[in-house]
N, C-alpha and C positions, 0 to 999 in steps of 0.2 A: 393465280392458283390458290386457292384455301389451302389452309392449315391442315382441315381434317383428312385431306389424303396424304399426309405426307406425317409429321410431327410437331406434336402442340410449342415444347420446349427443347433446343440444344444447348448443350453446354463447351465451350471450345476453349481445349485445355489444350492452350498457347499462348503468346502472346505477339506483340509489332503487327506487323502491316497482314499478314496469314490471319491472325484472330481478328481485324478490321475486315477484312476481304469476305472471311466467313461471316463475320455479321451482316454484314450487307445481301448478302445470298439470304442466308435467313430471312430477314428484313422483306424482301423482295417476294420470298413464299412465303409468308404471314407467318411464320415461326417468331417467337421469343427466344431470346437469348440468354445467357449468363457468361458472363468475364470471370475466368481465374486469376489473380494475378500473386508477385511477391510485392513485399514490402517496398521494393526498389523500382515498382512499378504501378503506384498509387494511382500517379499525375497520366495514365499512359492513354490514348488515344479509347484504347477496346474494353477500359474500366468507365469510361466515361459514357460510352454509344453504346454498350450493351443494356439490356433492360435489366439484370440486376448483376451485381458482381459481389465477388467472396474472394477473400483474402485466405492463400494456403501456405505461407509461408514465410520466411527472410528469402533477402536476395539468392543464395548458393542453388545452381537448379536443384540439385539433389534432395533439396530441402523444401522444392517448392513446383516446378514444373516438370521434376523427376519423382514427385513421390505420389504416388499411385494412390494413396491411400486419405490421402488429403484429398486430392480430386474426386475419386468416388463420394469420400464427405459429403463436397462439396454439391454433387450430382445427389446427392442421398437429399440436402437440406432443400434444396434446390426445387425439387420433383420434376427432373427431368426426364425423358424418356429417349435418348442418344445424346451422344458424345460426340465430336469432329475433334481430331487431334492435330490437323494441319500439319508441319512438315516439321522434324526433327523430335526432339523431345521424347513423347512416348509414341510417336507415329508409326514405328514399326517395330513394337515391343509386343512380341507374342500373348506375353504373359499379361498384359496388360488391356487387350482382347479380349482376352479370355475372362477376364475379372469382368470386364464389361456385360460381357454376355451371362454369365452366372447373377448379377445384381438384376437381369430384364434390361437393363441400360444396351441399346442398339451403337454399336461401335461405327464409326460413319467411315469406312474402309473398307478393306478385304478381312477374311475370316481371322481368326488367330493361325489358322494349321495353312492359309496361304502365306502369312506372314513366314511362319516359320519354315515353314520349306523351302521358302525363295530367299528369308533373310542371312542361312546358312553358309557362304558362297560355294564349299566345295557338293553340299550337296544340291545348288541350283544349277550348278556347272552339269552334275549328274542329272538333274530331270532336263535339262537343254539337250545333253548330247541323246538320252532317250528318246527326245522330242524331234531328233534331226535338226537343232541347233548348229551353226558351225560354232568351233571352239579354236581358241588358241592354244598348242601341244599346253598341257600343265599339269601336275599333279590332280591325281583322283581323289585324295582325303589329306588333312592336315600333316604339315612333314614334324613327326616329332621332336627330331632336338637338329642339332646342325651338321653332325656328321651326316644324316638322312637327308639333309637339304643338299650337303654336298653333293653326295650321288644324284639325285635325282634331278641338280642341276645342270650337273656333266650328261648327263642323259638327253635333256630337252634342250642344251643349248645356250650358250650366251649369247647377249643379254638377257637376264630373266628379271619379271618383276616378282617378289616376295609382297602379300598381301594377307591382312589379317581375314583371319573365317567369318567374322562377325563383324567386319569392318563397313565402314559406308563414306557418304560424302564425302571422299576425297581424302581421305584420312588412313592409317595403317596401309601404307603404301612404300615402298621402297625401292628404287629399281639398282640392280645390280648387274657389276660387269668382271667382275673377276671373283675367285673365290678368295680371295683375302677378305676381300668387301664382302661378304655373304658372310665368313667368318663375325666380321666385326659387328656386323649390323644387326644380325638374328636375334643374340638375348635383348639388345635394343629393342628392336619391333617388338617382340614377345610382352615385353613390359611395359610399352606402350598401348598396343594394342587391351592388355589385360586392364587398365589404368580407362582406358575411352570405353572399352566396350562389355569391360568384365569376362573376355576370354582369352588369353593367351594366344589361340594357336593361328601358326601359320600355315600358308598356301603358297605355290608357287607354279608362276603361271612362264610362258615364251613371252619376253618383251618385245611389241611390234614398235619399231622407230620412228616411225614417220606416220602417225597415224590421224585420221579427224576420230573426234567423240561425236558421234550422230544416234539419239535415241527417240526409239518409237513411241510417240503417245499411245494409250489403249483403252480401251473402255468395254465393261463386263456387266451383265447385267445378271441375276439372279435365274434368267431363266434359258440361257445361254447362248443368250444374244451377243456380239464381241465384234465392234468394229477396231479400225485405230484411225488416229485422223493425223497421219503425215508425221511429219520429225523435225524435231530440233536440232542445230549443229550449237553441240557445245566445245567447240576446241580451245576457245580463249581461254586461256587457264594458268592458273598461277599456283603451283607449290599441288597439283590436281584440285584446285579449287579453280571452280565456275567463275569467270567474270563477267563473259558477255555471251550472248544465247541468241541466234536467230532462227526463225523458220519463214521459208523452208530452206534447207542446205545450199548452199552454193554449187555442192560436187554431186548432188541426187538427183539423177533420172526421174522421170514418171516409172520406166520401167523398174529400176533400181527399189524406188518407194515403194511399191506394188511388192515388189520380191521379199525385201525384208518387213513391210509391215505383215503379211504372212506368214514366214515365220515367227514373228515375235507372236502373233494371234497363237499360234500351234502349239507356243509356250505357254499361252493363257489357259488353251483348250488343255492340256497335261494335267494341270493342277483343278482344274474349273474355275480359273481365279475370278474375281466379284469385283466390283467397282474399278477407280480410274487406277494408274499405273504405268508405270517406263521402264520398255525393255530399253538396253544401254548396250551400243556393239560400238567398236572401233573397227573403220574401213582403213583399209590401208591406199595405196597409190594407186594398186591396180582394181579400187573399188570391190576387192574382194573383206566381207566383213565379217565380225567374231563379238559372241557373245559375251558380256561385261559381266553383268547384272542384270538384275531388274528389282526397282523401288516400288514398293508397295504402298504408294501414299501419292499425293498431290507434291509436283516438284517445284521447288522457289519459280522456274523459269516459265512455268505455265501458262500468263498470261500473252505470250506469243502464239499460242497453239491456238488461244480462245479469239486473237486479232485477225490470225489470216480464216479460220473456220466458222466463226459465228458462233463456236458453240462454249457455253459458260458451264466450265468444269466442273467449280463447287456445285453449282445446282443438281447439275448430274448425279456426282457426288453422292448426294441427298437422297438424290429421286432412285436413286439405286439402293441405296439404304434402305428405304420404303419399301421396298419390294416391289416396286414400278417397271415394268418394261421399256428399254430403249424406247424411244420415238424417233433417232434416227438411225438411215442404214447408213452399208459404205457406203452407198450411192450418190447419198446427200451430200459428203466429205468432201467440198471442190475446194481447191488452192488455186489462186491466182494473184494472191498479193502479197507481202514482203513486212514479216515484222524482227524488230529488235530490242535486245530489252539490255539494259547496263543495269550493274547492282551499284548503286552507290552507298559504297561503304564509311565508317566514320574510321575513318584511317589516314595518316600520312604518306601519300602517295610517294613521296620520295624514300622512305623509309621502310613503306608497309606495317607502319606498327600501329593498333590502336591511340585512336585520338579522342577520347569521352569527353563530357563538356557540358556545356549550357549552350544552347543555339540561339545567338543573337541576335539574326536574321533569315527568314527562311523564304524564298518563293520560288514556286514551284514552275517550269515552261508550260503553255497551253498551247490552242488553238488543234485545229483539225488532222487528226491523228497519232494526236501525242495523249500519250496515257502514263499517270505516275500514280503507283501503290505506295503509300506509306503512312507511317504512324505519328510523326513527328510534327512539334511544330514550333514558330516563335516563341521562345525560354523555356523552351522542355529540353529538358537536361539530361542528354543522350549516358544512360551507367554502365560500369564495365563489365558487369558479371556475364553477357551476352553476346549473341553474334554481333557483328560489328555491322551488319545493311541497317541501313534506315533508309532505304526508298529503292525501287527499282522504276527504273523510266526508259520506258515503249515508247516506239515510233511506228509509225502502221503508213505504208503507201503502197500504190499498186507496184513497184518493181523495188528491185534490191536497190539501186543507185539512190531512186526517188526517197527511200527509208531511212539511205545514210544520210544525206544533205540536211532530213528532216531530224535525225538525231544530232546533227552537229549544230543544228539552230536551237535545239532543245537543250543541249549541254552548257551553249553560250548564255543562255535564260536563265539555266537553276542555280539560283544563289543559295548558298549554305555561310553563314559568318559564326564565328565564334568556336568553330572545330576544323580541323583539315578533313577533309574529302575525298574519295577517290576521282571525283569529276577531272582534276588535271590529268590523271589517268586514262581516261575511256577519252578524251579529248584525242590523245596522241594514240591511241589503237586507231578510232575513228577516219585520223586522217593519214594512216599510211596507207603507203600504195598497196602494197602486198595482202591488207586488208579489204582494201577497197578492190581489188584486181579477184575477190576471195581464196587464196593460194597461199594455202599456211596451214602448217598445220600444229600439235600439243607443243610443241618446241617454238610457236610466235615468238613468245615474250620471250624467251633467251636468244632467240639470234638476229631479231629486231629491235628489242628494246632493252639492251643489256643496262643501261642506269637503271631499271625500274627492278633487278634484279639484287 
């Protein structure tokens, strides 16, 4: 595919294995590239492979792949004509959209006023229930101070969980079971929340207890075209962070997938939203499900979606950006094979605490159906100011069983030396039963692996 239908030059203001992934897309549609990076990430895989790279900061994101204003620079010096912002960072910064658009620079995402609508949670909750979303009971708009949370939690019921308005990945979360604990916890969260996301307020939602995380992929095109192509089950989760992701679910129907990718489309259609995105619902036992979120961006876990469907997200991405019409329908969207993906993190799995370093050995598992994203390599010196994944490693085979076998051969391959890892980790998810049987659900890791806790 030429360049000329799509865009000359992007610039991909990120960094790790997300701004490698996007080079490569580019690369592949004759696009040029440009690497942002900081100072703490000179030596970094996507300063190296990108065709030109600009330095916008010191290490602290704030200073460097939070500041808006360096990256336009950057994009300014550059003569770029779009952005890809990859996941986290400024990926679903309204205001940051919006600058895009004002410079002529083409934001490689959903609009600003998608973001902002969806990124609100109490008011995405309100365009879902519009949209005949199901929801979990929870407050309509942020509960002011704590006496107001008290009510309105005796109202909806304990367990409730408290969640910030602006919150995201796993983060500004709380879940509570008594009103002492609501008591204690609220100017907690407030200040938390205000500290990550720059807003204070909270939300409170019905805590479901036994719940899988299963969210819909979707894809939107400018002229209102909107398929979704099936679901990831993200339940493995530690602290509500993602560890392990597969698709397609263990507990989803054909009919099931049918019903909620549907709805989740019904939510795209409300807003008109534009390019790719993840409605986020928790099903409970009786398979009945409930509206989460929905992330405006490209999700760390994505490459499972792009193994069992054939179809390569970031290009989408792009070709959606362009103003290009889908080229597929739902029609096209067949599932019949089985993928997984594990974050390997630089962390001590015993402890869970970051492990930064210099990596004194690195290789990576291969062979047929094993796929590894990452940025890292022999004496690259994994720095702390960052999330802590340096690689995520896919296993693609035609059935669930055949996937796991193939990720537990894969885990046994990938050597990391010179840092702790979470691979002893995903090793011992990999081979328990209750994993393997798929029958677990956000509570796995505390009531199967309480050391890892």
């Amino acid at each position: 595919m030429s360049s000329d239908l799509l865009f000359k030059k992007v610039l991909i203001a990120n960094r790790g294995e997300i701004a490698l992934r996007v080079i490569r897309a580019c690369r592949e549609l004759g696009i040029a590239t440009v690497a942002v990076y900081s100072t703490a990430d000179e030596n970094s895989l996507h300063v190296k492979l990108a065709d030109e790279a600009v330095c916008i900061g010191p290490p602290p994101s704030k200073l460097s792949y939070l500041n808006a204003a360096s990256i336009l620079s950057a994009a300014d010096i550059t003569g770029v004509d779009a952005i890809h912002p990859g996941y986290g960072f400024l990926s679903e910064n309204h205001e940051f959209a919006r600058l895009c658009k004002e410079c002529n620079i083409t934001f490689i995402g959903p609009s600003s006023e998608n973001i902002q609508a969806l990124g609100e949670k109490t008011n995405a909750r309100q365009i879902a229930k519009k949209a005949g979303v199901p929801l979990l009971p929870g407050t309509e708009a942020a509960v002011p101070n704590v006496d107001i949370a008290l009510e309105q939690a005796k109202i909806i019921g304990y367990p409730i969980i408290l969640k910030a308005v602006a919150g995201g990945g796993g983060r500004g979360i709380n879940t509570v079971y008594r009103p002492e604990q609501l008591k204690s916890s609220f100017d907690r969260l407030c200040t938390e929340a205000k500290a990550a996301f720059g807003n204070p307020a909270l939300y409170i939602e019905k805590y479901c207890e036994h719940p899988r995380h299963v969210e819909i992929q979707v894809m939107c095109d400018k002229h209102g075209n909107r398929i979704y192509l099936g679901e990831r089950d993200c339940t493995i989760q530690r602290r509500h962070q993602k560890i392990l992701e597969e698709s397609p679910s263990p507990i989803v129907s054909a009919k099931l997938r049918e019903k909620m990718g549907q709805i989740a489309l019904n939510l795209c259609s409300a807003v008109n939203y534009e390019n790719v995105g993840t409605v986020e619902f928790l099903v409970d036992e009786h398979r009945a499900f409930y509206f989460m979120e929905m992330n405006t961006r490209i999700q760390v876990e994505h490459p499972v979606t792009e193994m069992v469907t054939g179809v390569d997200l970031v290009k989408e991405q792009i070709r959606i950006a362009a103003g290009k019409t889908l080229t597929i329908k739902q029609e096209d969207i067949k599932i019949n094979s089985h993928a997984i993906e594990c974050r390997i993190l630089a962390e001590d799995s015993e402890r869970f605490t970051p492990s930064p370093g210099k990596i004194l050995a690195f290789h990576v598992p291969g062979g047929f159906g094993v796929r590894v994203d990452s940025f890292v390599y022999d004496q690259y010196q994994v720095v702390p100011f960052y999330d802590s994944l340096i690689a995520k490693l896919i296993a693609h085979a035609p059935t669930r069983d055949e996937a796991i076998s193939k990720m537990r051969q894969a885990l046994d391959e990938f050597v990391v030396e010179g840092i702790k890892t979470s691979i002893p980790f995903h090793k011992k998810i990999i081979k328990s039963q209750k994993f393997r049987e798929g029958e677990f659900d956000t509570h796995f890791l505390d009531e199967f692996m309480p050391k890892y806790e």
